[in-house]
C-alpha positions in Angstrom: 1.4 -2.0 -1.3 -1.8 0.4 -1.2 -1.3 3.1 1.6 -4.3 4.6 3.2 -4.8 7.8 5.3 -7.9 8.2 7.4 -8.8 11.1 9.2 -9.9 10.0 13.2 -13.7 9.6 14.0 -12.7 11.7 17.1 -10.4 14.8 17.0 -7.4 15.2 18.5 -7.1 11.2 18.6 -3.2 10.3 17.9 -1.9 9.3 14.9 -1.3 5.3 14.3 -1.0 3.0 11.6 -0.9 -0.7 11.3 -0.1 -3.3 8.2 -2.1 -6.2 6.8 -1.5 -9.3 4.8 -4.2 -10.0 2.5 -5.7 -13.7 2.4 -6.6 -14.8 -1.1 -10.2 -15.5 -1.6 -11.1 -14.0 1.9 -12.5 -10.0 2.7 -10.1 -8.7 5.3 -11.8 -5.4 7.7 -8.6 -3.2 7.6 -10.1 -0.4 9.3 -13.3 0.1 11.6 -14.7 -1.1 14.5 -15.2 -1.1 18.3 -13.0 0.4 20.3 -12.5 -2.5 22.4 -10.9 -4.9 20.1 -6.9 -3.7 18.5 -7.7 -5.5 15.3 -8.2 -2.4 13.3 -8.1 1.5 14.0 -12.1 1.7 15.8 -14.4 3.7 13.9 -17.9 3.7 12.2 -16.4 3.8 9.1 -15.7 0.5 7.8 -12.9 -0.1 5.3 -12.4 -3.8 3.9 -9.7 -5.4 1.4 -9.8 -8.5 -0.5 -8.1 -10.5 -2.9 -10.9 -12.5 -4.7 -11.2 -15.1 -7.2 -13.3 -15.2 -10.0 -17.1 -15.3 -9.5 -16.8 -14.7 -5.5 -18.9 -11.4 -4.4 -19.2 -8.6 -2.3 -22.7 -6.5 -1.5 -24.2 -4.1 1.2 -27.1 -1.8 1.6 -26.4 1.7 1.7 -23.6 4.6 0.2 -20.0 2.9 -0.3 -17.0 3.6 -2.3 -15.2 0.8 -3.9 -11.3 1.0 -5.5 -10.4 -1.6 -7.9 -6.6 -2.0 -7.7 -6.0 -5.0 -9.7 -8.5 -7.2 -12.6 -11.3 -6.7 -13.7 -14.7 -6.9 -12.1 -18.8 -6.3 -12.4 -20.5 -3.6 -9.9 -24.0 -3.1 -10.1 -24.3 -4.8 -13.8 -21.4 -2.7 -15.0 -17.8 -3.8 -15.9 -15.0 -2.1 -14.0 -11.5 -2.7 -14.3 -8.1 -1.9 -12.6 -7.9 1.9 -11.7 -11.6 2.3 -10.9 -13.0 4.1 -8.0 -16.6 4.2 -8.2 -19.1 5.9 -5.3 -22.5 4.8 -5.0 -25.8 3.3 -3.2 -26.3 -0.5 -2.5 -23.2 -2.7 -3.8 -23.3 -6.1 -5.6 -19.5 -6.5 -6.9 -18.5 -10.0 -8.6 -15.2 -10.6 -9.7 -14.7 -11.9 -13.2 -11.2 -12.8 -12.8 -9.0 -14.3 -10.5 -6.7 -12.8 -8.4 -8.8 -9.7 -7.8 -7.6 -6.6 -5.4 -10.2 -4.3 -4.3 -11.0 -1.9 -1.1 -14.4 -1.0 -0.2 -15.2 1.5 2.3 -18.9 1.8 3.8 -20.6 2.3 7.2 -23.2 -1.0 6.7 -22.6 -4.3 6.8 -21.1 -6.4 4.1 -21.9 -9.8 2.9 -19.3 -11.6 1.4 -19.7 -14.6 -0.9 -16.4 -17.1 -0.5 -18.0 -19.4 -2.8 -17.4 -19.2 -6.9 
């Protein structure tokens, strides 16, 4: 279990929280949105989980910050493993192992590879 806190886009907003299962081999938005939909907590700020399998992929333009819970994993032509948070501009993430948790947080889009 990975418990996040989030301050609210919009001040004074009340508190709420909500929990997730995580699909295998799928990126799940945990957080973000419209404020139409009751999926996720709505904000601009987009916060996404998965639990990949080896050789699938995550990338978006623009700043992000990624947490590697579990495995091990290359970001931007650099090995990370387990424990690493790492900040930075334009995101290509492959995971080198199965069975892969990780949490991104970023404002653009993301563009997820299911395939290995």
């Amino acid at each position: 279990m990975l418990q996040l806190w989030v301050l609210p886009e919009t001040k004074g907003e009340p508190a709420d929280y909500k929990f997730y299962d995580l699909e295998r081999g799928t990126l799940n938005m945990i957080y973000g949105g419209e404020r139409n939909q009751n999926n996720t907590l709505d904000s601009h700020t987009i916060i996404k989980a998965g639990v990949l399998d080896k050789g699938q992929t995550i990338s978006c333009n623009g700043e992000f910050m990624l947490y590697l819970t579990r495995g091990s994993a290359e970001l931007n032509d650099e090995n990370i493993k387990d424990g690493d948070l790492v900040r930075g501009n334009n995101l290509n993430f492959r995971a080198t192992m199965d069975n892969v948790l990780v949490f991104v947080v970023t404002i653009e889009s993301f563009k997820f590879n299911k395939e290995k």
